[in-house]
Backbone as a ProteinNet text record, in pm:
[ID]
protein_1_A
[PRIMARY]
XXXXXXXXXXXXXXXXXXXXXXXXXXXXXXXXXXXXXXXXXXXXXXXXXXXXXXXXXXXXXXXXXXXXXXXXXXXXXXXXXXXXXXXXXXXXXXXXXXXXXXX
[TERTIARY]
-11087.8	-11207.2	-11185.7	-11305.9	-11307.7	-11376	-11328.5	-11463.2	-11427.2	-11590.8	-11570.1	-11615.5	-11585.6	-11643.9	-11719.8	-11830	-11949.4	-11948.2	-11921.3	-12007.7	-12040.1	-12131.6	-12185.3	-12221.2	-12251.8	-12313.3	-12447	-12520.9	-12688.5	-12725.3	-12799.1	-12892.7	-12881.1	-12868.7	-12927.1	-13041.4	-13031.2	-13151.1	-13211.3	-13179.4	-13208	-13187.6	-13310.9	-13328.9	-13255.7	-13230.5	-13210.7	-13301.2	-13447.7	-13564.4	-13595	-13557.9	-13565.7	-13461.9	-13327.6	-13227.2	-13264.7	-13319.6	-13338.4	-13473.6	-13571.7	-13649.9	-13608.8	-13500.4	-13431.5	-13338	-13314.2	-13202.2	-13321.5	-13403.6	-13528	-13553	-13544.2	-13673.9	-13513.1	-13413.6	-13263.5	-13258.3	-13303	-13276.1	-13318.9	-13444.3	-13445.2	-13320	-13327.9	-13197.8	-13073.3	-13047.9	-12891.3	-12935.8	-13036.1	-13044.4	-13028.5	-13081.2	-13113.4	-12984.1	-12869.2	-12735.1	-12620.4	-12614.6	-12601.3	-12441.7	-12335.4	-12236.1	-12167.6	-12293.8	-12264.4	-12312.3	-12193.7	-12160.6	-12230	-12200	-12304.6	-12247	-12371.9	-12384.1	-12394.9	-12330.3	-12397.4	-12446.5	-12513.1	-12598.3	-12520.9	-12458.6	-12354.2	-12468	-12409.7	-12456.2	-12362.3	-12315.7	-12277.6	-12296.2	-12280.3	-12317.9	-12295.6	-12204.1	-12184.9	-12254.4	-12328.8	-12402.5	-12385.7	-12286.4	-12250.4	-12332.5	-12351	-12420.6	-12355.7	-12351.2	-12333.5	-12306	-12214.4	-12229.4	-12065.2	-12106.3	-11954.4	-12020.9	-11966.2	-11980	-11847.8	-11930.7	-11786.5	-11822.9	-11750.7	-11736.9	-11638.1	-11699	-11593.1	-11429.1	-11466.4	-11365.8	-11386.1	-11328.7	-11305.4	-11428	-11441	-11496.2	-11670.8	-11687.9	-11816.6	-11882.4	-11748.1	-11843.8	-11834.2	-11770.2	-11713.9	-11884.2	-11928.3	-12035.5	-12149.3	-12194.6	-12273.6	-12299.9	-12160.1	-12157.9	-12173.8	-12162.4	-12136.3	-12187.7	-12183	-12173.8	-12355.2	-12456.7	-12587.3	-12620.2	-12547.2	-12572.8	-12514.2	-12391.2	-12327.2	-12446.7	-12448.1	-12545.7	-12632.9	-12765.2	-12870.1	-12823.2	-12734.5	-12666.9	-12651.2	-12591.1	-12612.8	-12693.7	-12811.2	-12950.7	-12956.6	-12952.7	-13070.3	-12984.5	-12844.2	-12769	-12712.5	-12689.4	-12653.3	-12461.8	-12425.6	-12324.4	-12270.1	-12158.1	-12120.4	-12036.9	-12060.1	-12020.7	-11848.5	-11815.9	-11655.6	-11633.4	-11569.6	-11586.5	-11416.8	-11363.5	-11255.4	-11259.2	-11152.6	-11204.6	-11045.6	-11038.4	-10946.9	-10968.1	-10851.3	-10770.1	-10854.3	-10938.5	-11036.6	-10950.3	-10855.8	-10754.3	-10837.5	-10840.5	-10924.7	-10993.8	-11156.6	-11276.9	-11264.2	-11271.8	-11371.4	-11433.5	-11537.1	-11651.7	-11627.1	-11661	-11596.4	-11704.2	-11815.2	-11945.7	-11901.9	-11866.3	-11887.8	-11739.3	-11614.2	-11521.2	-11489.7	-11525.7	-11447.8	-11347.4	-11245.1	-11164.1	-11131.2	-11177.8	-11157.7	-11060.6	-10979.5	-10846.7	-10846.1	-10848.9	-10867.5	-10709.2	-10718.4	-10604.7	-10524.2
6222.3	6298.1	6364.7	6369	6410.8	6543.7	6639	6757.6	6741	6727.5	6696.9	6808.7	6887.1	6984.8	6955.2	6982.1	6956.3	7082.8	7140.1	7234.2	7208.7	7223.3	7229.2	7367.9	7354.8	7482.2	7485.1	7605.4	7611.9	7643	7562.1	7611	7745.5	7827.8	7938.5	8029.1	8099.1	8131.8	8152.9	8000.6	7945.2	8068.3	8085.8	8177.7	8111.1	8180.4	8113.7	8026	8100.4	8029	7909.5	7906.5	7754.5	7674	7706.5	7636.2	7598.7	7685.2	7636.7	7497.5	7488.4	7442.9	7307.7	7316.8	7187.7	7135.3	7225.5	7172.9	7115	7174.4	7126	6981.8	7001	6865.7	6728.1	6717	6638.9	6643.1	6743.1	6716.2	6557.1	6534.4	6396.6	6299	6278.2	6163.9	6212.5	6319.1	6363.4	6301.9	6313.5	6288.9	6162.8	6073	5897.7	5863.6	5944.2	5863.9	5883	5730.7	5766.4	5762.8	5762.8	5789.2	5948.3	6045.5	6203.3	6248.4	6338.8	6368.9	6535.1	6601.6	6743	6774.7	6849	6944.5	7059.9	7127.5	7315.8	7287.6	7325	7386.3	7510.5	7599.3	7665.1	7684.7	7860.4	7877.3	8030.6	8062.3	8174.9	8254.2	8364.4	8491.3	8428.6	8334.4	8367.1	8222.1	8127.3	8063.7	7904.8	7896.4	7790.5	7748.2	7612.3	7575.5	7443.7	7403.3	7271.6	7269.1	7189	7111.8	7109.1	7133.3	7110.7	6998.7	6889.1	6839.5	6716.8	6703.9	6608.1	6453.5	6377.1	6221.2	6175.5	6037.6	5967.6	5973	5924	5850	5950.8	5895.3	5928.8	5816.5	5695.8	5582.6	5658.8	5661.7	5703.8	5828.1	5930.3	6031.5	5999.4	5891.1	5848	5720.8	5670	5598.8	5668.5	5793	5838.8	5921.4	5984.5	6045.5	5928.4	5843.5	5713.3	5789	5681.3	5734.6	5790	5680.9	5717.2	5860.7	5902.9	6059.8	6167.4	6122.2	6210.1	6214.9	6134.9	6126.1	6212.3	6174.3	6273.7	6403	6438.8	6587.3	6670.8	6549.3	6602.4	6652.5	6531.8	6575.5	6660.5	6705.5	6802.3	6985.2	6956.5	7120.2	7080.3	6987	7019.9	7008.8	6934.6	6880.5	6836.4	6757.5	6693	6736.5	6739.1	6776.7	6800.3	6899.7	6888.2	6814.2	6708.9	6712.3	6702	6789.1	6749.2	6722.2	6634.3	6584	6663.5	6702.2	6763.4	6680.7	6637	6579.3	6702.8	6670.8	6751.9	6767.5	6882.2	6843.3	6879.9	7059	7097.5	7149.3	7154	7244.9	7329.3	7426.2	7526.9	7593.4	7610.3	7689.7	7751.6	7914.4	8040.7	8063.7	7997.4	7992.5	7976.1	7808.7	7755.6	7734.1	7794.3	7831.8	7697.7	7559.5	7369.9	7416.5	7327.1	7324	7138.9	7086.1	6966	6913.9	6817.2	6816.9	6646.7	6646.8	6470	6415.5	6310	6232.2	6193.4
-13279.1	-13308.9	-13445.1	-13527.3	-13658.6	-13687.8	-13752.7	-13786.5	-13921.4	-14002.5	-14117.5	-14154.3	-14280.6	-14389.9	-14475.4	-14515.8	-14631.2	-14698.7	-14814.9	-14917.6	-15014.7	-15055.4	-15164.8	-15231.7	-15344.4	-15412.8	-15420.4	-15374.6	-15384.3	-15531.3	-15580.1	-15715.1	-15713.1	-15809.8	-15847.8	-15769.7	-15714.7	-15612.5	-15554.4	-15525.5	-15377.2	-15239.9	-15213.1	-15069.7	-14941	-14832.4	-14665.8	-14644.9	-14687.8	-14602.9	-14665.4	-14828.6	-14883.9	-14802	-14817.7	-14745.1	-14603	-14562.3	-14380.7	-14405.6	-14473.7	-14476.7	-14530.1	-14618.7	-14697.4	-14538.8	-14467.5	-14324.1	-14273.9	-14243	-14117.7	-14161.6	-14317.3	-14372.8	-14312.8	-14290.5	-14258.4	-14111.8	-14064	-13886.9	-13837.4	-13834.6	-13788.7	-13817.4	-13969.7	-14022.9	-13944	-13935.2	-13880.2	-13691.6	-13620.6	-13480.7	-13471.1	-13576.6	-13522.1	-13534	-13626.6	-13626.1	-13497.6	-13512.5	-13346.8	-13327.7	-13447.6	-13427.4	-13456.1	-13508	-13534.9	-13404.4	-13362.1	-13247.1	-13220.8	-13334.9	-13343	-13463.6	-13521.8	-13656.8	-13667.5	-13750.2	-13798.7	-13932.4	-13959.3	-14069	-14112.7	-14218.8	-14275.1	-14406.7	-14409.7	-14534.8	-14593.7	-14714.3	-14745.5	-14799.9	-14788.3	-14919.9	-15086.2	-15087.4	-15203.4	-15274.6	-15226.2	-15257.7	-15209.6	-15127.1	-15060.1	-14976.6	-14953	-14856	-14765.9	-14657.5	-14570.7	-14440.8	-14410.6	-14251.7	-14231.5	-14114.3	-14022.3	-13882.1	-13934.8	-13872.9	-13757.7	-13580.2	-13529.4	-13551.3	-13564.3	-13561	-13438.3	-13432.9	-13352.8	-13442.7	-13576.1	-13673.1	-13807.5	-13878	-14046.7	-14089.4	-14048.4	-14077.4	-14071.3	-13960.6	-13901.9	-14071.8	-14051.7	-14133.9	-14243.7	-14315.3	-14477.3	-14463.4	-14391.7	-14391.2	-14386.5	-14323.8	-14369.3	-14455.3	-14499.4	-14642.5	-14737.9	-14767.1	-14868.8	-15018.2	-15146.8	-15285.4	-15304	-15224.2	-15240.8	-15167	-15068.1	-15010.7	-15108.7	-15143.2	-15285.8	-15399.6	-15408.1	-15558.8	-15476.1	-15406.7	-15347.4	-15372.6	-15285.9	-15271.7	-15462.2	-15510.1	-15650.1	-15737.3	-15677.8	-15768.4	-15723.5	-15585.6	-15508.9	-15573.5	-15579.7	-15646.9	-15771.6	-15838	-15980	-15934.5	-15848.8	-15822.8	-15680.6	-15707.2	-15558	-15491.3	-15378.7	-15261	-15273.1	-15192.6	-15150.6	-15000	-14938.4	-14847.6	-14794.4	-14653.1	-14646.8	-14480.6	-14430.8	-14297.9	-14231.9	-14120.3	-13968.9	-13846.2	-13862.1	-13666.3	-13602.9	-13512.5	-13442.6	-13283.5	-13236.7	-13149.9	-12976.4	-13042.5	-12932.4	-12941.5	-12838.9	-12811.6	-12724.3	-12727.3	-12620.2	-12631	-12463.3	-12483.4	-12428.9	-12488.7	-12404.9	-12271.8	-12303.3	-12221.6	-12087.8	-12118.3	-12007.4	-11939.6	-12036.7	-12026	-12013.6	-12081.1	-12049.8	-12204.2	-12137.4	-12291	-12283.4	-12473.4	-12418.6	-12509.8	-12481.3	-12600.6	-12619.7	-12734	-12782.5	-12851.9	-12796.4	-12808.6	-12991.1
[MASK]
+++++++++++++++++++++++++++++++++++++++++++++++++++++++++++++++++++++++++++++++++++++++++++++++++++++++

């Protein structure tokens, strides 16, 4: 299991409510892929913006990041993405109190 890191830098600006509205307008594309396992939406004080996201593989999230999503991501802030990927070992939910540990 993979958790990948996405940041980018937000334009100059750029409000929450633009950012949430730029997340909303990606929700569909992120649901139909049917090898992303779940997403956060991430944003910071200091102008950062992206995704933490799980994969099956390295493969899975290096294919839907590919060079044409970099480029996009570029136009859209005025540069490309950092992305770094983690051996995803263990989950838990304090909720529902499951802890789940991947091989």
């Amino acid at each position: 299991m993979i958790l990948e890191l996405v940041l980018f830098k937000n334009p100059p600006g750029m409000t929450r409510d633009a950012e949430m509205e730029a997340a909303r307008a990606v929700v569909p594309k992120w649901l139909a892929n049917k090898d992303l396992l779940r997403k956060h939406f991430i944003r910071s004080d200091d102008g950062y913006g992206g995704g933490v996201y799980i994969w099956p593989s390295r493969e899975a999230a290096q294919a839907a990041h590919d060079e044409a999503w970099m480029q996009s991501v570029e136009r859209r802030t005025g540069g490309r993405p950092e992305i770094r990927y983690f051996d995803l070992m263990i989950v838990l939910d304090t909720k529902t109190q499951e802890v789940k540990e991947f091989a």
